[in-house]
N, C-alpha and C positions, 0 to 999 in steps of 0.2 A: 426736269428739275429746274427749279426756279436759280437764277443768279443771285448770289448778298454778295454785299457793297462788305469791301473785308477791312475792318481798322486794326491797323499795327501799331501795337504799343509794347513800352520795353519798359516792365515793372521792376519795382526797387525790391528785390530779395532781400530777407533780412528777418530779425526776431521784431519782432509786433509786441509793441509795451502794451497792447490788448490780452496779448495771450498771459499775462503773469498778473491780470487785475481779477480779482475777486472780489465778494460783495465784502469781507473783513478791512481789503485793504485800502476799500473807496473810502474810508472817512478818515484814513487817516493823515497827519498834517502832513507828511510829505506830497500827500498827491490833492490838496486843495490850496486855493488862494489865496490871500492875503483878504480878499473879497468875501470869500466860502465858497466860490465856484469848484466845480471839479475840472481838472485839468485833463481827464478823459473826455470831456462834454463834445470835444472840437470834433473826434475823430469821429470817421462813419465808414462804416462796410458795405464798398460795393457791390451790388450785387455780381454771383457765381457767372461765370464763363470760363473760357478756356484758359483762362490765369490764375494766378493764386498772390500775386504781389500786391506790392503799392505802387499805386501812380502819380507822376507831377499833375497840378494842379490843369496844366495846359495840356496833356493827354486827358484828364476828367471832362474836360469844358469840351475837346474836340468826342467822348462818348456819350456825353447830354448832348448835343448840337444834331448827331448820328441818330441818336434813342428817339428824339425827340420827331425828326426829319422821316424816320422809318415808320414811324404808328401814323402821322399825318398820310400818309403816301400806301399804305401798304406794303412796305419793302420790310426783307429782314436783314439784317448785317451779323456779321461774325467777328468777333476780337481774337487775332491775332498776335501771341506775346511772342515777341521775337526773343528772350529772355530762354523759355521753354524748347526752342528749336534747335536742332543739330547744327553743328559745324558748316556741314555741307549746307543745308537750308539758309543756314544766315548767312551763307557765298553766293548763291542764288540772289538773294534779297536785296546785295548790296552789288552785284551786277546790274540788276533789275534798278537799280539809283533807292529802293525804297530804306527811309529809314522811319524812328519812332518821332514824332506820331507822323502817319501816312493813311490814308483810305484812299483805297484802289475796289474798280468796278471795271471788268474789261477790258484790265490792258491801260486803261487813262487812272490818275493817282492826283491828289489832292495832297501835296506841304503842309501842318501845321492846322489851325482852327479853320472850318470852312465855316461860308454863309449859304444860307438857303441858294441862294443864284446858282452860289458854285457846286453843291447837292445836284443841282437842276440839271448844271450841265455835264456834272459828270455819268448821269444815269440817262442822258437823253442818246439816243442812238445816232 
């Protein structure tokens, strides 16, 4: 079985002002601009994995940077919500020093947004 490069991230749970928009209530003036923009226009749905939250903008950028780095290379990665994890798992995690966002590949773990280099050297043996 092949190794993935695993990214920890700890989504914002919560009611999603997506789940209460329908097509009735997109034109009405509460939820457009002074402009006529829609005020839904901004948001976007990540694609599915093992979470179901929302993420900060710096956990997004560090699973583009991962998505991105994995289809160039052949690798696959797995997201990891520490959000969704037991008691016991996220004592582990924080023994381990890992917090959100983290990507870990064998034991070595990457802090916060990486760059290709630091991809490179996390996955080199």
């Amino acid at each position: 079985m092949k190794d993935k490069i695993k990214v920890y991230v700890y989504s914002l749970k919560g009611i999603s002002t997506l789940d209460f928009v329908d097509k009735n209530s997109m034109g009405h003036p509460c939820v457009t601009s002074r402009h006529g923009d829609n005020i839904f226009s901004g948001f976007k749905h990540l694609p599915t994995g093992s979470w179901g939250g929302y993420l900060t903008d710096e956990q997004i950028k560090v699973l583009d940077v991962v998505n991105e780095f994995c289809k160039e290379n052949g690798l696959e990665y797995e997201i990891v919500d520490i959000t969704n994890l037991s008691f016991i798992s996220k004592m582990k995690l924080v023994f381990k020093g890992i917090k959100a966002p983290t990507i870990s590949f064998k034991g070595k773990k990457i802090e916060g947004v990486p760059t290709n280099t630091d991809l490179k050297a996390l996955i080199a043996e």
